[in-house]
MARDRENVO-731294 format. One record per residue (C-alpha): residue number from 1; residue in three letters; chain; z, x, y. Coordinates in Angstrom, 2 decimals. Layout:
<tigus>
@num=NUM&residuo=ALA&cadena=A&Z=Z&X=X&Y=Y;
...
</tigus>
This chain:
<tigus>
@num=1&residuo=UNK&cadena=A&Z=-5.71&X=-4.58&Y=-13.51;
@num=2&residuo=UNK&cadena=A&Z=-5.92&X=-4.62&Y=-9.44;
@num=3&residuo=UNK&cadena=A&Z=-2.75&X=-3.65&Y=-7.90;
@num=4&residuo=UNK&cadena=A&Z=-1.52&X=-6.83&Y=-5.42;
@num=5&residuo=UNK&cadena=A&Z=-1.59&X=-5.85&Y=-1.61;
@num=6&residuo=UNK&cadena=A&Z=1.60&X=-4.55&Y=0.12;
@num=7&residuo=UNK&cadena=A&Z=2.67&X=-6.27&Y=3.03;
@num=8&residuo=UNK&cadena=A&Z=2.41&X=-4.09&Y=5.91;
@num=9&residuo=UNK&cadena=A&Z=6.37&X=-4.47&Y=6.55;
@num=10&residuo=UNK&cadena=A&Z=6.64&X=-3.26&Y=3.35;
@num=11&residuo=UNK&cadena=A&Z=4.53&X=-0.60&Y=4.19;
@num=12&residuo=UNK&cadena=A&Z=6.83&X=0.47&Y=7.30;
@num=13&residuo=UNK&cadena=A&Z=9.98&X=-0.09&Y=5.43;
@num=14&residuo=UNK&cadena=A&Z=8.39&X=2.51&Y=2.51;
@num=15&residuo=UNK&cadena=A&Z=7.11&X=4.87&Y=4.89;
@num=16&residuo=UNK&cadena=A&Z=10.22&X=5.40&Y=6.81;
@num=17&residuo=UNK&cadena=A&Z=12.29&X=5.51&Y=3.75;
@num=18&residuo=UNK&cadena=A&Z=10.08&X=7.85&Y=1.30;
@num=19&residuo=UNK&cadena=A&Z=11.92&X=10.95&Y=2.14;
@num=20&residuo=UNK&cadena=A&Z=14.75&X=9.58&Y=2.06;
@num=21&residuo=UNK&cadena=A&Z=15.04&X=7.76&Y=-1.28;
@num=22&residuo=UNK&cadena=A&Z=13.37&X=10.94&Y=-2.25;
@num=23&residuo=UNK&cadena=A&Z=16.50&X=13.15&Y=-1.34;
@num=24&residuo=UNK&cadena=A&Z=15.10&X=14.93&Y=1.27;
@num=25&residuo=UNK&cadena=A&Z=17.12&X=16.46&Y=4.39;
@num=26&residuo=UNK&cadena=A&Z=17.49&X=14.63&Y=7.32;
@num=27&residuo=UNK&cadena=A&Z=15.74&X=16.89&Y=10.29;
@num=28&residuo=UNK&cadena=A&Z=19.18&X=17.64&Y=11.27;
@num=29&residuo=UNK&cadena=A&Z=20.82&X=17.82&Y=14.75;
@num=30&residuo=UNK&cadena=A&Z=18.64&X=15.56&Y=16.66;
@num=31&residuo=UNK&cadena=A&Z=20.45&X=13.22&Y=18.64;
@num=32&residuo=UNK&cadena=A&Z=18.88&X=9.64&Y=18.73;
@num=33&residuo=UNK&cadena=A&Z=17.44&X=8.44&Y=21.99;
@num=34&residuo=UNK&cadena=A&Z=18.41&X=4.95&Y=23.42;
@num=35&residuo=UNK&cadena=A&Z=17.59&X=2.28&Y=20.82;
@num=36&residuo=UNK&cadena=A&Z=13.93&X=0.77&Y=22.57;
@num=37&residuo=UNK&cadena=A&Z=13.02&X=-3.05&Y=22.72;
@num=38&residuo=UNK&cadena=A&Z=10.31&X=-4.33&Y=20.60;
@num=39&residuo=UNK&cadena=A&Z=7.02&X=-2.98&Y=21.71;
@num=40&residuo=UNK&cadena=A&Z=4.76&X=-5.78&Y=21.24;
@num=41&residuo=UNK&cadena=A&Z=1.10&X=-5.21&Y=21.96;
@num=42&residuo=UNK&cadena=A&Z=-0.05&X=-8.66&Y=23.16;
@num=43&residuo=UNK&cadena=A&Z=-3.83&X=-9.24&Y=24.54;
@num=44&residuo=UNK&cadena=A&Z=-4.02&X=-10.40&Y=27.63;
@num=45&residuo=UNK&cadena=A&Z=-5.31&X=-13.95&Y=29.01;
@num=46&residuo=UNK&cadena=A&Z=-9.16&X=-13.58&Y=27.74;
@num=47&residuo=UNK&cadena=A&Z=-12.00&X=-16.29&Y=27.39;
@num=48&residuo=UNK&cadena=A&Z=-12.31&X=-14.56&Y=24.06;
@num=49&residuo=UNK&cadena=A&Z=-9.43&X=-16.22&Y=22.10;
@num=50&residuo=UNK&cadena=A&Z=-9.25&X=-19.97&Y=21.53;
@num=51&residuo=UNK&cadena=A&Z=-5.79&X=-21.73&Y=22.20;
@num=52&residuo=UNK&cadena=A&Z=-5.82&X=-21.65&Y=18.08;
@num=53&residuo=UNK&cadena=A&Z=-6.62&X=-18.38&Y=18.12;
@num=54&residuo=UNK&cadena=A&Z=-4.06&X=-17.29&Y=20.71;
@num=55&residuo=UNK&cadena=A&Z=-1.27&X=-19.52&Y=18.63;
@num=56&residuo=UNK&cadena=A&Z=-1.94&X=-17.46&Y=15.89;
@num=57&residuo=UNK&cadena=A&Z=-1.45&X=-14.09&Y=17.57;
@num=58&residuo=UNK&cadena=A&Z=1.72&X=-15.61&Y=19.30;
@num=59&residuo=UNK&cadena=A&Z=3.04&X=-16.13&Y=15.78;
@num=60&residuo=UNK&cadena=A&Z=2.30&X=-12.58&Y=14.75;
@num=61&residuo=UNK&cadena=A&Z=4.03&X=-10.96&Y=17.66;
@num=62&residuo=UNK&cadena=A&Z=6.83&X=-13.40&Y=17.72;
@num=63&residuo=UNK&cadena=A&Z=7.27&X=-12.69&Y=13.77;
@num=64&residuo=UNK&cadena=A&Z=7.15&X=-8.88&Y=14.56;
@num=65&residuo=UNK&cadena=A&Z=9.31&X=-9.28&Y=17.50;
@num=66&residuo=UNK&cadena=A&Z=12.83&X=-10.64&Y=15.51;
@num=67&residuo=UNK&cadena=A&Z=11.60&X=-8.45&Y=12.45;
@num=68&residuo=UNK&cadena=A&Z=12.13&X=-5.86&Y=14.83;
@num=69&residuo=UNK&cadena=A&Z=15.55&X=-6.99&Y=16.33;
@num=70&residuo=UNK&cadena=A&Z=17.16&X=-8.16&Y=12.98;
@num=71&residuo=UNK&cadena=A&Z=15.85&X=-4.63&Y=11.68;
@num=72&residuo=UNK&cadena=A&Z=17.56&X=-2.99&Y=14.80;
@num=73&residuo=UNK&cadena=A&Z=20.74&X=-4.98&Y=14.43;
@num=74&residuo=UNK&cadena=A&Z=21.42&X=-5.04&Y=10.95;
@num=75&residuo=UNK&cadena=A&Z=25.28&X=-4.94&Y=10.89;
@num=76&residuo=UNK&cadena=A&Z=25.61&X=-8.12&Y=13.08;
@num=77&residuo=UNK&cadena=A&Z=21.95&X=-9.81&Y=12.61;
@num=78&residuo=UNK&cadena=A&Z=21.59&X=-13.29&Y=10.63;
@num=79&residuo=UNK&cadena=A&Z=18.56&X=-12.06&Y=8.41;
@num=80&residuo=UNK&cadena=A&Z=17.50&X=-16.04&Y=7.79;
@num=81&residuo=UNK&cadena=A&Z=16.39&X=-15.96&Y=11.49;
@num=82&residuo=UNK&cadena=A&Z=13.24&X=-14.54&Y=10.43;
@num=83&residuo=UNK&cadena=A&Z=12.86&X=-18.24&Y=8.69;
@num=84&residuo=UNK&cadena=A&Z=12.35&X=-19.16&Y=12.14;
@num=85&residuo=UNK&cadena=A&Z=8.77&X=-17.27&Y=12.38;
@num=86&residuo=UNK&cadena=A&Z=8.28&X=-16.37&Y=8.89;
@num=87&residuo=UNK&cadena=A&Z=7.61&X=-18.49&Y=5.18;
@num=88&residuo=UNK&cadena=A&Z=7.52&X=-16.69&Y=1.47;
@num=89&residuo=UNK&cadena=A&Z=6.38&X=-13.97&Y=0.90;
@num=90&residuo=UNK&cadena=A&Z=6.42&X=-12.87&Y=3.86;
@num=91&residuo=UNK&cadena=A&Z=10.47&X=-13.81&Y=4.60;
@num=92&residuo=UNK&cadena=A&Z=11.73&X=-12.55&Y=1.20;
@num=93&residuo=UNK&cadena=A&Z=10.09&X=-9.51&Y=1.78;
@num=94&residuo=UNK&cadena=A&Z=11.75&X=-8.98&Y=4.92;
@num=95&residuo=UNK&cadena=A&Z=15.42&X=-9.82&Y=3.51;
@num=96&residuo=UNK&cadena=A&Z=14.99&X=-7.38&Y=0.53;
@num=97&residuo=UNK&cadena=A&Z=13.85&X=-4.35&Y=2.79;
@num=98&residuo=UNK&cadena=A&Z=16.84&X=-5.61&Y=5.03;
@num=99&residuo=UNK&cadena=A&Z=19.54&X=-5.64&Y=2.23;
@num=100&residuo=UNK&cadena=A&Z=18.41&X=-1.97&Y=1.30;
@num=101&residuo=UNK&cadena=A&Z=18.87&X=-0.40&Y=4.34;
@num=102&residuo=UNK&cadena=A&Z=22.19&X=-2.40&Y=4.79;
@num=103&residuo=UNK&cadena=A&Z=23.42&X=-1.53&Y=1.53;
@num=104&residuo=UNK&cadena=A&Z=22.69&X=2.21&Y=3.05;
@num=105&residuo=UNK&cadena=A&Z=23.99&X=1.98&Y=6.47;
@num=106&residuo=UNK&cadena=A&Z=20.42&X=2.18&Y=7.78;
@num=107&residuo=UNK&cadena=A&Z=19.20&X=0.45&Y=10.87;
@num=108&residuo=UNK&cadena=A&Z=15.95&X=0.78&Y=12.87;
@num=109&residuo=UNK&cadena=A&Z=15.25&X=2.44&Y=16.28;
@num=110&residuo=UNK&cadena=A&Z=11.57&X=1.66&Y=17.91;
@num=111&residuo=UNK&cadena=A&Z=9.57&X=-0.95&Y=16.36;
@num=112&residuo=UNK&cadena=A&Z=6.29&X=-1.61&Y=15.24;
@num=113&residuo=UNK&cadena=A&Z=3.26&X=-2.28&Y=17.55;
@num=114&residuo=UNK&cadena=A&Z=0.44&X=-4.70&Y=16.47;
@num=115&residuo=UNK&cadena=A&Z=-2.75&X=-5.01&Y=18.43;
@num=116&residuo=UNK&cadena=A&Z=-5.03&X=-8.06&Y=17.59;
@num=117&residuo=UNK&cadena=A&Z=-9.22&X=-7.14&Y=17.17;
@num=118&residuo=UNK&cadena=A&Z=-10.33&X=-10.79&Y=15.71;
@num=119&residuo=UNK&cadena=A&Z=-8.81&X=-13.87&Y=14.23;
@num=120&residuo=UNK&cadena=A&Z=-10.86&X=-15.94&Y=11.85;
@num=121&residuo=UNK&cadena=A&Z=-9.89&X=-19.45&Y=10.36;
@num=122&residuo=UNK&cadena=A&Z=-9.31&X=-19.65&Y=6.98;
@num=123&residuo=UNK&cadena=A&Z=-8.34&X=-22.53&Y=4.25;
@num=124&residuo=UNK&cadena=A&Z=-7.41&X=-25.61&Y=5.73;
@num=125&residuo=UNK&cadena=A&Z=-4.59&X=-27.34&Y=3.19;
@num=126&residuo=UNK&cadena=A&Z=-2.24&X=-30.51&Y=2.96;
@num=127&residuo=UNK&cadena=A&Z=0.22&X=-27.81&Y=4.94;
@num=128&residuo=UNK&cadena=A&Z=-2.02&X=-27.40&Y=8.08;
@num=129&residuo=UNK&cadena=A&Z=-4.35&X=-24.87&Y=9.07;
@num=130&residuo=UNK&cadena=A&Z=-4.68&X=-21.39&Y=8.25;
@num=131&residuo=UNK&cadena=A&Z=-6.12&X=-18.37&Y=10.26;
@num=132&residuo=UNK&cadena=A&Z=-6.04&X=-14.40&Y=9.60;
@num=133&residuo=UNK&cadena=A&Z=-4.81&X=-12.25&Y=12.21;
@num=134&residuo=UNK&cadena=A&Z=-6.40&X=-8.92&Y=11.98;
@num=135&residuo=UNK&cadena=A&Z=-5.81&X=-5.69&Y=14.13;
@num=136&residuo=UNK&cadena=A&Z=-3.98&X=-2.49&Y=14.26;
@num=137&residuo=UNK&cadena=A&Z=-0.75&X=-1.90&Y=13.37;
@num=138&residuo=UNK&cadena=A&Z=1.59&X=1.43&Y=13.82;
@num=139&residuo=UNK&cadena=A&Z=4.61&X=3.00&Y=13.34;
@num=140&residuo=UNK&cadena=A&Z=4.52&X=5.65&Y=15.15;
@num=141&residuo=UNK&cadena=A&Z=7.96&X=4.84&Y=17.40;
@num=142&residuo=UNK&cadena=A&Z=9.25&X=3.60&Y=14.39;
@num=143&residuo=UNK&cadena=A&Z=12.29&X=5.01&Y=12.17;
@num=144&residuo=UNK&cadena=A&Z=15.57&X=4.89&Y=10.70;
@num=145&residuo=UNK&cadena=A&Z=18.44&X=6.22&Y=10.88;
@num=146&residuo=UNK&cadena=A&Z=22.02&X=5.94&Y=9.51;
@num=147&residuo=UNK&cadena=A&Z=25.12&X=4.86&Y=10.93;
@num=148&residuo=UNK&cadena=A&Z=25.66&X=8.46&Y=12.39;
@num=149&residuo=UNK&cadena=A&Z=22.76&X=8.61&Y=14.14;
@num=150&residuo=UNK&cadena=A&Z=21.17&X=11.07&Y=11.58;
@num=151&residuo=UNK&cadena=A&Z=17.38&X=10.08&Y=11.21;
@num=152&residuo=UNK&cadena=A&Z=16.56&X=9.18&Y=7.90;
@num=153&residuo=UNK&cadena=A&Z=13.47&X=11.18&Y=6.61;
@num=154&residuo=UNK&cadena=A&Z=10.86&X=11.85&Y=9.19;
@num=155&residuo=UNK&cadena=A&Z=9.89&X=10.03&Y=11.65;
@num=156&residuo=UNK&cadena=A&Z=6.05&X=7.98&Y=10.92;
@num=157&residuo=UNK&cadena=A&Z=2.85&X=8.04&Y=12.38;
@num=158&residuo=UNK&cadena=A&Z=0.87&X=5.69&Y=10.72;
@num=159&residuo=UNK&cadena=A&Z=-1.47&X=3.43&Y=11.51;
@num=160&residuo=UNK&cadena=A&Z=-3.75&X=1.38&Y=10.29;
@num=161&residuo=UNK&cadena=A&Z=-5.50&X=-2.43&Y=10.17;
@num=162&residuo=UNK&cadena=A&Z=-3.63&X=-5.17&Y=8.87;
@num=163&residuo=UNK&cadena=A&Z=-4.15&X=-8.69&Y=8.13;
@num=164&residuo=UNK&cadena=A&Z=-1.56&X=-11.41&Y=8.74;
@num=165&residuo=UNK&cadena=A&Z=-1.97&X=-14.68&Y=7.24;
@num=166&residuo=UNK&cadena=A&Z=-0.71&X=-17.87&Y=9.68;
@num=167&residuo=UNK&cadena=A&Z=-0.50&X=-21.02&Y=9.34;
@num=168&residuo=UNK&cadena=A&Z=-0.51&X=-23.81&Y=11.92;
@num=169&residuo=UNK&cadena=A&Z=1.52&X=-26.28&Y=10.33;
@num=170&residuo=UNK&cadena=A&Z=0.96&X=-30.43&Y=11.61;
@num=171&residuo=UNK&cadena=A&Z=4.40&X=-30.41&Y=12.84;
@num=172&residuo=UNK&cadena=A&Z=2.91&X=-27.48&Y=15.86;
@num=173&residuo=UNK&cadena=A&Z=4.71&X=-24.60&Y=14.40;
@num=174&residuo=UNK&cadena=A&Z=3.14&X=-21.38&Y=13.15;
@num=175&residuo=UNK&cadena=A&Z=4.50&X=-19.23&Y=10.45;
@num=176&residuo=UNK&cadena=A&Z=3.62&X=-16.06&Y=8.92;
@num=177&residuo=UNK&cadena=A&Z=3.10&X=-16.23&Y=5.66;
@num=178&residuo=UNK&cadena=A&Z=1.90&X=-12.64&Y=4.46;
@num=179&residuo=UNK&cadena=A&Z=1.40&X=-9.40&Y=6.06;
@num=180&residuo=UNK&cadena=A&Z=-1.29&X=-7.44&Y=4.09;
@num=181&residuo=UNK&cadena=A&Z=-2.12&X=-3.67&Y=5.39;
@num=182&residuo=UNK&cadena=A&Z=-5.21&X=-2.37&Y=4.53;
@num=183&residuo=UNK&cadena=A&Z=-6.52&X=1.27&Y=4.08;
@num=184&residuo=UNK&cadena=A&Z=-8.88&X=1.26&Y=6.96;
@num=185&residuo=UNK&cadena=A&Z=-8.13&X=3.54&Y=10.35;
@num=186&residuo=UNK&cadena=A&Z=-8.06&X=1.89&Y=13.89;
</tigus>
């Protein structure tokens, strides 16, 4: 039996949390620097990406982009905003990871940085057209901490590729549907 992928939220949300679902110490004493904005790695203007390519990448930053605020805001955010950018899975997996670290008193602080390498098209279906948005993604200015500014486990450094699956839908709006991460380094 093949284990399904984990989106690469899910992958954040797991790696920032492991010691600390695990019972682990926070690293004690370390005051929290100034909440950043979103980090969004966006490619500039090239020949190389198609206005359907480009759309697609759009979608993926704007998706990371109010993951990243809701996830920094959590005590006043309206989680269905990420409806906005984001379909099922990919939404529900967002909302459960959210409702966790609420439930905890957890919020984030930095933000998750995607860089695009390629974009291929995939299935087309009575919903629109599909395309896979593949780069590198990283956590390394990414992690929690609780409502008294303790961090919550350490602080990550990962990185690695991901894929995010988009969909151009007739009506001219992109979604992201999935997030998958993959165990390949950038």
């Amino acid at each position: 039996m093949t284990r399904p992928p984990v989106p690469a939220i899910m992958m954040l949300a797991a790696a920032l949390a492991v010691c600390a679902l695990a019972g682990c110490a926070p690293d004690g004493g370390e005051s929290p620097s100034p909440e950043p904005t979103v980090e969004a790695a966006t490619p500039s203007p090239s020949p190389q990406w198609t206005a359907e390519q480009q759309g697609a990448i759009d979608a993926v930053q704007k998706y990371l982009e109010v993951w990243t605020d809701i996830s920094q805001n959590l005590q006043t955010a309206d989680l269905d905003q990420i409806r906005d950018v984001a379909s099922d899975p990919a939404a529900n997996d967002a909302v459960m990871v959210w409702t966790q670290w609420y439930q905890n008193g957890w919020h984030l602080v930095g933000g998750p940085v995607f860089t695009p390498d390629y974009v291929t098209t995939g299935a087309l279906d009575y919903l629109g057209q599909r395309y896979h948005v593949h780069g590198c993604f990283s956590i390394s200015e990414g992690y929690l901490i609780d409502a008294n500014g303790t961090h919550i486990g350490d602080r990550g450094n990962e990185r690695g590729t991901a894929d995010y699956l988009v969909i151009f839908l007739e009506n001219g709006r992109h979604l992201v549907l999935e997030d998958t991460p993959e165990d390949k380094p950038c």
